[in-house]
C-alpha positions as CSV (number, residue, x, y, z in Angstrom):
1,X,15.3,5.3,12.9
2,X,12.1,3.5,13.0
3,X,9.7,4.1,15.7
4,X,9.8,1.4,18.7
5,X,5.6,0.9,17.8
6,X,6.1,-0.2,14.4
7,X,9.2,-2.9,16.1
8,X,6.7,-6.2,16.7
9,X,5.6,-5.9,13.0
10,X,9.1,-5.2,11.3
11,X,9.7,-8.3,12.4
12,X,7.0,-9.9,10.7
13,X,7.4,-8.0,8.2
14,X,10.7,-9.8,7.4
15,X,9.6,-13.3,8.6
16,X,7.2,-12.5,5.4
17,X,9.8,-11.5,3.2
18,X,11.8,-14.8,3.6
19,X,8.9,-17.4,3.8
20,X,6.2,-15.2,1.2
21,X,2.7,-16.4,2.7
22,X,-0.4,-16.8,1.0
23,X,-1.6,-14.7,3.7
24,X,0.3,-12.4,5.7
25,X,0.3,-11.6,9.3
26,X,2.9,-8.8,8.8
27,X,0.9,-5.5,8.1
28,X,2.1,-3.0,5.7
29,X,5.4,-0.6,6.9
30,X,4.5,1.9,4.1
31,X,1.7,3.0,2.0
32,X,1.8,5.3,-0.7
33,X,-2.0,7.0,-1.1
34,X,-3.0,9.2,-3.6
35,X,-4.2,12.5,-3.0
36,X,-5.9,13.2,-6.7
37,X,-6.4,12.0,-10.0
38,X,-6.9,15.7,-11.6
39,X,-3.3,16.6,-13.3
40,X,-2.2,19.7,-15.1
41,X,-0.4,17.8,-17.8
42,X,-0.9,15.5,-20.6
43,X,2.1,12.7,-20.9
44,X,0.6,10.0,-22.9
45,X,2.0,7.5,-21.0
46,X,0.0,8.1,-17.7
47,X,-3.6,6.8,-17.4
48,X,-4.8,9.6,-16.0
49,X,-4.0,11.6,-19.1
50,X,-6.9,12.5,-21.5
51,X,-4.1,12.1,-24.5
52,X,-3.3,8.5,-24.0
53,X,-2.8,6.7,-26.5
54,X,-5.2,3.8,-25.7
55,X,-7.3,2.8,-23.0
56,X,-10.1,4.4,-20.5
57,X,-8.9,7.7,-18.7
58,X,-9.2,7.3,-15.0
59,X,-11.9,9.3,-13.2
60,X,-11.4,12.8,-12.2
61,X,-11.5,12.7,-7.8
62,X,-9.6,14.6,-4.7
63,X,-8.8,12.5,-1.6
64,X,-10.9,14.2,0.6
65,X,-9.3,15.0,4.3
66,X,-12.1,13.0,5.7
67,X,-11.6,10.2,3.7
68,X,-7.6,10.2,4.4
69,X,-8.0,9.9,8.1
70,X,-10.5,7.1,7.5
71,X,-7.6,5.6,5.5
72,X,-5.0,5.6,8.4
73,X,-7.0,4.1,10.7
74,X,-6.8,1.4,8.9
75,X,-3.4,1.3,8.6
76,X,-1.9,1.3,12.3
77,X,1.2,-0.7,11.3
78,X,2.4,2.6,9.0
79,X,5.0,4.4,9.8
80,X,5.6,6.3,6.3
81,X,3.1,7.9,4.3
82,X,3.8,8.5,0.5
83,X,1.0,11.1,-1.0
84,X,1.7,10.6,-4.5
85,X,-0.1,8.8,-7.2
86,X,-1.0,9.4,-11.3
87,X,-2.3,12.7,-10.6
88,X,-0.4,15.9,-9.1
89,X,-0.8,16.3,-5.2
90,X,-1.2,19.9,-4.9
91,X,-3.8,20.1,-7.0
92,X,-5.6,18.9,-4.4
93,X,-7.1,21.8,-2.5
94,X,-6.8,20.1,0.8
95,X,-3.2,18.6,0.6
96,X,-1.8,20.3,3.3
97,X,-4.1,19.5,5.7
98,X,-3.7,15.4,4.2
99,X,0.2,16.2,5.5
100,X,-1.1,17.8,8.8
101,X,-2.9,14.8,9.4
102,X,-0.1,12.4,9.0
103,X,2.1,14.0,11.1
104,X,-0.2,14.3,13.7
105,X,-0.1,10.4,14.2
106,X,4.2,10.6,14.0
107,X,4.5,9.6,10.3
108,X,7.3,10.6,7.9
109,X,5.6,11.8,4.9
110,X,7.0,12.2,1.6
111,X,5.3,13.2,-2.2
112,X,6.6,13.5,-5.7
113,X,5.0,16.5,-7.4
114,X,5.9,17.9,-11.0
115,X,6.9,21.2,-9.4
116,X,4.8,23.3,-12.1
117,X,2.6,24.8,-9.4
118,X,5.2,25.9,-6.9
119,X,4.5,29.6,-6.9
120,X,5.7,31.8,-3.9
121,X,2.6,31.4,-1.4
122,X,2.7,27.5,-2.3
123,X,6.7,27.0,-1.3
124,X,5.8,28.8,1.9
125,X,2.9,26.4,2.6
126,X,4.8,23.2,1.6
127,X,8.0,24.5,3.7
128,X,5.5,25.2,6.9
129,X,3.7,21.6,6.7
130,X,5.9,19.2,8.1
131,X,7.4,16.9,4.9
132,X,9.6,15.3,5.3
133,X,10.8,14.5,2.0
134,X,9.7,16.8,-1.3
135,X,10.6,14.5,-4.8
136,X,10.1,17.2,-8.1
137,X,9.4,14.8,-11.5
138,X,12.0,16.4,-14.2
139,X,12.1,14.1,-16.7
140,X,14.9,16.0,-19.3
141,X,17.5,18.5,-19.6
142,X,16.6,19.9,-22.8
143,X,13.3,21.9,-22.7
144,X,12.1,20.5,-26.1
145,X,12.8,17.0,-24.7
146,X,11.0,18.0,-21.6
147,X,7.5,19.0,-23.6
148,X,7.5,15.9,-25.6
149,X,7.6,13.7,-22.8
150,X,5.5,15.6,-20.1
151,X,3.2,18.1,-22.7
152,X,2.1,21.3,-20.7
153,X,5.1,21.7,-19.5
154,X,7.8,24.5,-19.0
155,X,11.3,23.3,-18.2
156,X,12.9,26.5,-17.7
157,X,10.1,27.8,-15.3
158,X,9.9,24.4,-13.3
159,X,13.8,25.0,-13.2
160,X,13.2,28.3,-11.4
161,X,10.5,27.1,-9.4
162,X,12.7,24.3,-7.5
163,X,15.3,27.1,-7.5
164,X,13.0,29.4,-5.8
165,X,12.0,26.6,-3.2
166,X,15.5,25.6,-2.1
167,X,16.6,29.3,-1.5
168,X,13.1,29.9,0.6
169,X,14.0,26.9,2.7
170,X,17.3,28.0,3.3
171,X,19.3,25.7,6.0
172,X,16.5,24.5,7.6
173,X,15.8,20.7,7.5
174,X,13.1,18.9,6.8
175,X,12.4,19.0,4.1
176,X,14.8,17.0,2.1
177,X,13.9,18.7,-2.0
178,X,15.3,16.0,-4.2
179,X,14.8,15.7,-8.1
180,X,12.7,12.6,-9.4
181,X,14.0,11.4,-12.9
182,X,12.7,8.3,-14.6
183,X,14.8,6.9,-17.2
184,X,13.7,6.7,-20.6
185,X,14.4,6.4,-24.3
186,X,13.9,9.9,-25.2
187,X,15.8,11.8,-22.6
188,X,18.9,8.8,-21.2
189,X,21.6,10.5,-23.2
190,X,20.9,13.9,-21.6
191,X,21.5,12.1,-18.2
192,X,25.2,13.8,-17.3
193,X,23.0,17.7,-18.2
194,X,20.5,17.0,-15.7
195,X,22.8,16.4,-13.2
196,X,24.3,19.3,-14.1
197,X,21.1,21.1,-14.0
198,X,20.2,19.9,-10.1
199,X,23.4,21.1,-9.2
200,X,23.0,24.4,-10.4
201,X,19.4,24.3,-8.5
202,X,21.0,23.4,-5.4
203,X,19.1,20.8,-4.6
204,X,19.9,18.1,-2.3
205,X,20.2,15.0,-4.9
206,X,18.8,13.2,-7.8
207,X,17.3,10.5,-7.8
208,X,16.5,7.6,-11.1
209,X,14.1,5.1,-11.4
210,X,14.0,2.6,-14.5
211,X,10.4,1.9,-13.7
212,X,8.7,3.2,-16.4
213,X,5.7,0.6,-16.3
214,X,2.8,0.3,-17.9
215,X,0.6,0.4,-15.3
216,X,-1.3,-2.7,-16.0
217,X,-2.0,-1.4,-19.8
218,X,-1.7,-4.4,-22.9
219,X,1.1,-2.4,-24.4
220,X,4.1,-4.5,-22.4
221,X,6.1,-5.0,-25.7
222,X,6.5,-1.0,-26.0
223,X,7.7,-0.5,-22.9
224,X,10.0,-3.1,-22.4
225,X,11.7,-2.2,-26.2
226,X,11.8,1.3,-24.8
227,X,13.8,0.2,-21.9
228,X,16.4,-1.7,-23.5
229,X,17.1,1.1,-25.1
230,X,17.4,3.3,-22.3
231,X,19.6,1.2,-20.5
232,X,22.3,0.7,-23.5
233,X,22.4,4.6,-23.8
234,X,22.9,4.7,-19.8
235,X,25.7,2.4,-20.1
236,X,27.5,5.1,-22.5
237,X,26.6,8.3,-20.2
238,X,26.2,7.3,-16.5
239,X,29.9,7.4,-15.7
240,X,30.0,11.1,-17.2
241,X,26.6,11.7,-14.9
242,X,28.7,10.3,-12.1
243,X,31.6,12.0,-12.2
244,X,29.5,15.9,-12.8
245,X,28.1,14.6,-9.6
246,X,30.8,14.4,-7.7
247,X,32.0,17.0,-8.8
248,X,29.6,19.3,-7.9
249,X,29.2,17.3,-4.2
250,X,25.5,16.1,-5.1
251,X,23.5,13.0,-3.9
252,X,23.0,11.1,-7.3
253,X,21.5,7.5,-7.1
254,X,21.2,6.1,-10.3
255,X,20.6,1.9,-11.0
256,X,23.4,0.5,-12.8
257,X,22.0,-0.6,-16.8
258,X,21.3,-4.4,-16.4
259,X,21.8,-7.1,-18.3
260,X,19.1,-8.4,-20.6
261,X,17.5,-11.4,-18.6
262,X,16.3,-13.9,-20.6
263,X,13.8,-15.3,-17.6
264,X,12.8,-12.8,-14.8
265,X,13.7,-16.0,-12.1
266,X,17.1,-14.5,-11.5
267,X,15.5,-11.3,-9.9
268,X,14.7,-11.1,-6.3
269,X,10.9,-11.5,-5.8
270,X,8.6,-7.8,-5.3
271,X,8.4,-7.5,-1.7
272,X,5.1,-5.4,-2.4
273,X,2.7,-7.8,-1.5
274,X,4.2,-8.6,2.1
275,X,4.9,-5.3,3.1
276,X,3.5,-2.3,1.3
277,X,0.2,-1.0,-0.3
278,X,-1.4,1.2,-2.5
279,X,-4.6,3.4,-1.8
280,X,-5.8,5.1,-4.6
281,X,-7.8,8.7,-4.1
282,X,-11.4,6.4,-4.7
283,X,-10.3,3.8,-2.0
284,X,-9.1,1.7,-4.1
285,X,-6.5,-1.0,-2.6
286,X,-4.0,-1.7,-5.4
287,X,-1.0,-3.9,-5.2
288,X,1.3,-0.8,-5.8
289,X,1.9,2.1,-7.6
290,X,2.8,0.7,-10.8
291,X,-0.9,-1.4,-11.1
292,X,-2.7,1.8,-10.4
293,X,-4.0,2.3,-14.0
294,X,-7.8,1.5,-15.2
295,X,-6.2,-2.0,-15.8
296,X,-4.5,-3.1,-13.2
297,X,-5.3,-5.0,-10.2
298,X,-7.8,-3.9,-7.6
299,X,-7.6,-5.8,-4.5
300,X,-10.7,-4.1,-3.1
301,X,-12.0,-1.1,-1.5
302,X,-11.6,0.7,2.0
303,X,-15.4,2.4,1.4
304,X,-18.5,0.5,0.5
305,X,-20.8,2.3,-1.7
306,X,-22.5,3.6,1.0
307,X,-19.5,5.1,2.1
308,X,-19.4,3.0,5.1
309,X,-15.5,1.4,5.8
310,X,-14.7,-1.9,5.2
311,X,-11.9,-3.9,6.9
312,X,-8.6,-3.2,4.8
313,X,-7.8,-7.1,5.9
314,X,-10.8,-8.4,3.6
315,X,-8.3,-6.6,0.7
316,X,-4.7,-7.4,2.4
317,X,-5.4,-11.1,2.9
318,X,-8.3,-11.6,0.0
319,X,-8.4,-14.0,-2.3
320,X,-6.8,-11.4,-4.8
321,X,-4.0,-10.8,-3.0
322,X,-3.5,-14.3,-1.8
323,X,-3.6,-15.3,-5.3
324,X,-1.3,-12.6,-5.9
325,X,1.1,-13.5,-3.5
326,X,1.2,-17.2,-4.9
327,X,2.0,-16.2,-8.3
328,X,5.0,-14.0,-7.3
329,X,6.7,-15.9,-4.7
330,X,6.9,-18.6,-7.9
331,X,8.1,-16.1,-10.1
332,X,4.9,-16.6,-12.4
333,X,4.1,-13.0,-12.0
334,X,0.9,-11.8,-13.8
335,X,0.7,-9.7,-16.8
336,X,0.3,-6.0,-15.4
337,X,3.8,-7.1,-12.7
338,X,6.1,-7.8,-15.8
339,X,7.1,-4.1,-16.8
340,X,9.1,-4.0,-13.7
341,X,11.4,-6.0,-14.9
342,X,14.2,-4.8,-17.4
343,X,14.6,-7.5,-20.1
344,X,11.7,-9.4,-20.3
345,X,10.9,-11.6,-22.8
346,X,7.1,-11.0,-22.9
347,X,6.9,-13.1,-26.3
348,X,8.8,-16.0,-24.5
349,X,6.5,-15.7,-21.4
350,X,3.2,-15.8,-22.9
351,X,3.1,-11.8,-21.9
């Protein structure tokens, strides 16, 4: 249930949503902010990796605890906090006190970590700080599947790990531990092992995503060829990856494999720009998550270079984002929004 503050600017919120302003009196609901760009692995995918393929590698920073509080009073229309971003939160040496803030001021506050740094002392902590959600990124059921896609990593002790957490938490709720999985070429067909997998964990569900973006990058054809393929080979093995979770009584939310779409027109418009932000660990407002690379769109910046604040309206209702908004409400959504969509036709957009 919402809280009855956050009431008066729901319903803007959803004014917003139907008509899609240029600019918005609704303020965001949600933010997801980024505790750190550091990260103990190396998936070439992720612009924060130093073994990508192509492009700049982002700059190395913490959130400071400081900073984060400067970014929520900016933010008074927020009811849930999201500390994730394209680096792993608890490397941050200060990321339970970013959760102690949050819930300080009432918000629900979830992350997504890749679970390799979940040792006994850091379970307790993450069990004692108030989450209310925990999201673990396991991204294959075979361990040599696993290491190609997320090198530096050890499947079989991230699988003991998130073992180790649900047995220290017991019965007690929050938090909710939940595996993240994001769909992909290489590891689709092991899709009905992984659920298999979280239920021997005994974790509370699993969740898929079949965003795999490119985070603003040039290389749109690549990912959208890798996603087709993903969602043929999900067609073959999702009812087999239902029916094991069933079985076993776990959550499992998976998206159905679309169709191909031959123009992105038939999908429903983002509701980003009207509703939700993204502030990266520099200050960086971004549209969402999925612009967060060196590429993507910044919207503008929640510290001057003095370190003085500035106004996150100048960046909510900018010219950026007003341009921003005018390009998706007519479904002519710019080049680093189109990996979001399964299907597109980048050749037969200009992309």
């Amino acid at each position: 249930m919402l809280p009855f503050r956050v009431l008066p600017n729901l319903w803007r919120v959803r004014a917003a949503h139907r008509d899609r302003p240029r600019v918005c009196r609704a303020v965001p609901l949600r933010a997801d902010i980024e505790p750190t760009t550091f990260c103990n692995f190396r998936c070439p995918h992720c612009p924060t990796s130093e073994a990508r393929a192509s492009g700049p590698a982002r700059p190395r920073v913490h959130l400071s605890l400081a900073d984060f509080t400067r970014v929520l009073d900016q933010l008074p229309g927020v009811y849930r906090v999201k500390l994730v971003g394209l680096g792993e939160p608890l490397l941050n040496p200060e990321f339970f006190a970013l959760v102690a803030a949050a819930r300080r001021r009432g918000l629900r506050v979830l992350t997504t970590t890749n679970g390799s740094l979940l040792d006994a002392s850091r379970c307790q902590a993450l069990l004692a700080s108030g989450l209310n959600h925990v999201n673990i990124s396991v991204d294959a059921a075979r361990p040599e599947t696993h290491a190609r896609i997320r090198p530096g990593s050890d499947l079989a002790q991230l699988g003991e790990n998130i073992a180790a957490l649900v047995r220290a938490r017991g019965r007690r709720r929050p938090p909710e531990i939940r595996v993240w999985h994001v769909l992909q070429r290489e590891s689709t067909r092991e899709l009905p092992e992984l659920v298999s997998l979280c239920a021997s964990w005994g974790v509370d569900g699993l969740l898929c995503s079949g965003r795999l973006t490119n985070f603003g990058s040039a290389a749109l054809v690549d990912v959208v060829a890798r996603r087709r393929t993903a969602a043929d080979e999900l067609r073959q093995v999702l009812p087999e990856a239902r029916a094991r979770a069933e079985a076993a009584g776990l959550l499992f939310k998976c998206p159905p494999a679309p169709q191909p779409l031959s123009t992105p027109a038939r999908g429903r418009p983002c509701r980003w720009p009207w509703s939700r932000t993204f502030i990266s660990a520099r200050g960086e407002v971004r549209p969402c998550p999925y612009a967060a690379g060196p590429e993507g769109l910044t919207l503008g910046r929640l510290f001057a270079e003095d370190g003085s604040p500035v106004p996150f309206a100048e960046s909510w209702n900018g010219p950026a984002m007003q341009e921003l908004r005018e390009q998706i409400a007519a479904r002519r959504n710019p080049a680093f929004c189109r990996a979001c969509y399964f299907g597109w036709e980048p050749e037969a957009t200009g992309g």
